[in-house]
N, C-alpha and C positions, 0 to 999 in steps of 0.2 A: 711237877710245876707245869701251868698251861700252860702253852705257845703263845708268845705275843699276834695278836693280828692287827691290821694294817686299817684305822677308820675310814680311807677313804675307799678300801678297797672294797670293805666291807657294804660302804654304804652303794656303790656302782653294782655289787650282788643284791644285796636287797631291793632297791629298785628295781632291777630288771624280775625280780625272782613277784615282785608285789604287778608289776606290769603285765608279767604272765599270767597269773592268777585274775586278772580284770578281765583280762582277756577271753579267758576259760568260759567267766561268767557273760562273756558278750554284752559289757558294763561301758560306757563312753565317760570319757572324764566327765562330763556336764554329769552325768548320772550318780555317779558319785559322789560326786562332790552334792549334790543336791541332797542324797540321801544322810552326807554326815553334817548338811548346814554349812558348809565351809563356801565363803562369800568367791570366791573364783575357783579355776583349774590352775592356776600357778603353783599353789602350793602343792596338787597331787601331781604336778609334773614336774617341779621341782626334786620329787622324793623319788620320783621312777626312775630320773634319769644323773642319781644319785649326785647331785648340784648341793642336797641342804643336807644337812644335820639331825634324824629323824628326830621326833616326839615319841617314846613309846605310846604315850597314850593316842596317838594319833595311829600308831601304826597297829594298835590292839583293834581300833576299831575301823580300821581297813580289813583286819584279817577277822572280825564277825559279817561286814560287808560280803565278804567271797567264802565264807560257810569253810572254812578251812579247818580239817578235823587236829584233833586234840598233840599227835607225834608230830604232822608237819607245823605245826601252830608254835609249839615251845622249841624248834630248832629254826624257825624264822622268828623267835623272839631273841633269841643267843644272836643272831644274827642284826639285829635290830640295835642291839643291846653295846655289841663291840662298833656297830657302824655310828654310836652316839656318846662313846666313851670319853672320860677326861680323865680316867687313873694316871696314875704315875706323873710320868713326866711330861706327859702330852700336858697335864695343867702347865706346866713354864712355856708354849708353844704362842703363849699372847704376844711380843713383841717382835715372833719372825714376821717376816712379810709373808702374803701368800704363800709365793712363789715358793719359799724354802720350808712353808710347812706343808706344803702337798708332798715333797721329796722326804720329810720327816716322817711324817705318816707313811709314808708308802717304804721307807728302807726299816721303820719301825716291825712291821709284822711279813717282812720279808724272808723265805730262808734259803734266799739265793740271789746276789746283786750280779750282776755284769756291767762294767761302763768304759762306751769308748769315746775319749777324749783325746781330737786332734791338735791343740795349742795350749792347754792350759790344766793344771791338777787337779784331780775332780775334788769337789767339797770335804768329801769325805777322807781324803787324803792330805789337806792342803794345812799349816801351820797358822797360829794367827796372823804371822806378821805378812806371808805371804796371800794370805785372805785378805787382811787389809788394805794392800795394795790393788789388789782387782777392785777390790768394792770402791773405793776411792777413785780410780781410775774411769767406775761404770757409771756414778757420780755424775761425771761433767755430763752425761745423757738423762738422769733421774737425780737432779739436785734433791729432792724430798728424802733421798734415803738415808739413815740414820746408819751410818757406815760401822760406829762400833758396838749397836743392838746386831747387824747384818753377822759379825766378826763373830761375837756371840753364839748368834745363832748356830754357827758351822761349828763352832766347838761343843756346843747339845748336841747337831745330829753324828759327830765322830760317835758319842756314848755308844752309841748300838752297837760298835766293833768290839766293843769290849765289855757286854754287859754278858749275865751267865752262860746267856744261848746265843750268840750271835749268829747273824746270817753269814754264808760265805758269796767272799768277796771277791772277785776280780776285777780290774782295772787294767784296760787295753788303750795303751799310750803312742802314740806319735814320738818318734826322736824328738822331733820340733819342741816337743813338754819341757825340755831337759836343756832348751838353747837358754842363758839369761836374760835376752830382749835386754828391755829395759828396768830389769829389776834390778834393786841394788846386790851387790856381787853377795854381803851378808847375807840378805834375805833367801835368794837363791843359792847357794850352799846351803843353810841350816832346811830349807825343803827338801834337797837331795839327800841330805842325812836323813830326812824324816823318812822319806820313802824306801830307802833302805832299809832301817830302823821297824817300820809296819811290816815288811818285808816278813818277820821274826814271828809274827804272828802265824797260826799254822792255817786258822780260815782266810787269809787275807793273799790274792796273791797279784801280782804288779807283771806285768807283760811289756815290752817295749817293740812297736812297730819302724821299724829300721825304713830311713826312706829310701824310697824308690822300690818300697816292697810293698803291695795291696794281697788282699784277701781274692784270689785267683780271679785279679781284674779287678776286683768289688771298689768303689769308695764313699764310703756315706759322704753325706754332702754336710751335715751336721751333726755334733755329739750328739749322742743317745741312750739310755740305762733300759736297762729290761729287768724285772722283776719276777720271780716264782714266789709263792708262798704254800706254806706249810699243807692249807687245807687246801687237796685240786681240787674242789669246786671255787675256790677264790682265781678271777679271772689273772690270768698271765697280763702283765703291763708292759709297755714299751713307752719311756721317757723319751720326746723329740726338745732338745735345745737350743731355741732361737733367743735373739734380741732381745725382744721384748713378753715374751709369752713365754708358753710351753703347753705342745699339744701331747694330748694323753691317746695311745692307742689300745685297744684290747681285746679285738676281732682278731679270731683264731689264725686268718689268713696273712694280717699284717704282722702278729707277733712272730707265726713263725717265718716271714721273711725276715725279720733284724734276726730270730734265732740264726738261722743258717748265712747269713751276715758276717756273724759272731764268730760263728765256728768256723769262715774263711780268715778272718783276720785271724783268730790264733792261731792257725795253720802255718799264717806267713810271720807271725812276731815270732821273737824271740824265747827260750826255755825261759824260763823264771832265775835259773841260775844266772845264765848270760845276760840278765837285765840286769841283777845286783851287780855284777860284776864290770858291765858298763856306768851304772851309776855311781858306783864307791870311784872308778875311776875318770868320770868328771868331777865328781866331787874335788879330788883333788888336781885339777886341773887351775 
């Protein structure tokens, strides 16, 4: 069975990989675009800089453009091909918002997630009802959101934890995750049971960062996921989580500073034992 791969990921390779190939030919966007009749450069820079959803047929005739022989040709069409896919279940991905089907795509043809989350459970971990609560709460800032399409939404991208092949997981957590704020005391209980509960999973594994303990000094300033995928020619990602956006990294030099980030927080969290064993025992707290 193939490996799922990730359309956005795919589509950020192809474009750079068609970018290259212009370039080869010492081609200016105006030129090309002239030579295939296409009324601006928006749409071939659109695709270089993997922003749209390609056309095969658009990208067939980028790649007789740059004289591209016949083996590289049908492995940048594979590639063309998953960077414009709708199989599966990416077709039910119309009523996420953006925002949570970039994270779809990209945990879809992932086969290795990392995510460090200092206040709150990451998506992929989090229950409805305590989904609910966030989104409702994030609401009073974007009244427009449809908070139980959003709820939804988080309960499609868990699927990937448990589909044949899943990616493995880890989740590097702040104690703070684990405080109840302002949730109600049910809601937060039956999340502590969850996260124990995923715990049980043998790809999934939950880390708790004990305060007043950092990664030798380190501290992000904001949650972050970093991504591998199956194929290394598919670019390593790094998820930054802000307010209102989310900026996507994938230069060699940035990814591997969150890598070695990564690998100081687990240093200083806790064994995977001693988190269940903190959690089952706030649970009952």
């Amino acid at each position: 069975m193939p490996l799922p791969t990730s359309p956005v990921i795919r589509r950020a390779r192809l474009g750079a990989e068609l970018r290259q190939l212009r370039r080869r030919e010492s081609l200016t966007l105006e030129q090309v675009c002239d030579r295939l009749g296409w009324a601006s450069t928006s749409k071939l820079s659109r695709i270089e800089l993997g922003q749209s959803r390609p056309d095969l047929a658009d990208v067939l005739d980028l790649l007789d453009v740059y004289k591209v022989p016949t083996p590289a040709r049908e492995a940048l069409i594979v590639i063309a091909r998953d960077a414009a896919t709708s199989r599966g279940w990416w077709k039910t991905l119309g009523e996420m918002s953006e925002r949570q089907r970039t994270y779809a795509e990209l945990e879809a043809g992932a086969a290795d997630i990392v995510e460090y989350q200092p206040s709150v459970v990451p998506g992929l971990l989090q229950t409805p009802a305590y989904a609910r609560v966030l989104v409702t709460a994030g609401a009073q800032l974007t009244p427009e959101v449809d908070v139980e399409a959003e709820v939804r939404a988080r309960a499609l991208r868990q699927e990937v934890l448990r589909r044949a092949y899943p990616p493995r997981y880890t989740a590097v957590l702040a104690e703070a995750v684990c405080d109840p704020g302002d949730l109600p005391v049910a809601v937060w209980r039956e999340q502590l049971r969850h996260l124990v509960a995923v715990t049980g999973l043998s790809h999934v594994t939950v880390r708790l960062l004990p305060r007043g303990s950092a990664g030798g000094g380190l501290h992000p300033l904001t949650p972050y996921s970093c991504y591998a995928f199956p194929d290394p020619a598919d670019p390593r990602t790094v998820m930054l989580e802000a307010l209102t956006t989310d900026v996507r990294l994938a230069t060699v030099l940035d990814v591997d500073r969150y890598e070695r980030m990564t690998g100081a927080l687990l240093a200083a969290a806790l064994s995977p034992e001693e988190t269940v064993t903190v959690l089952a025992r706030r649970v009952g707290e």
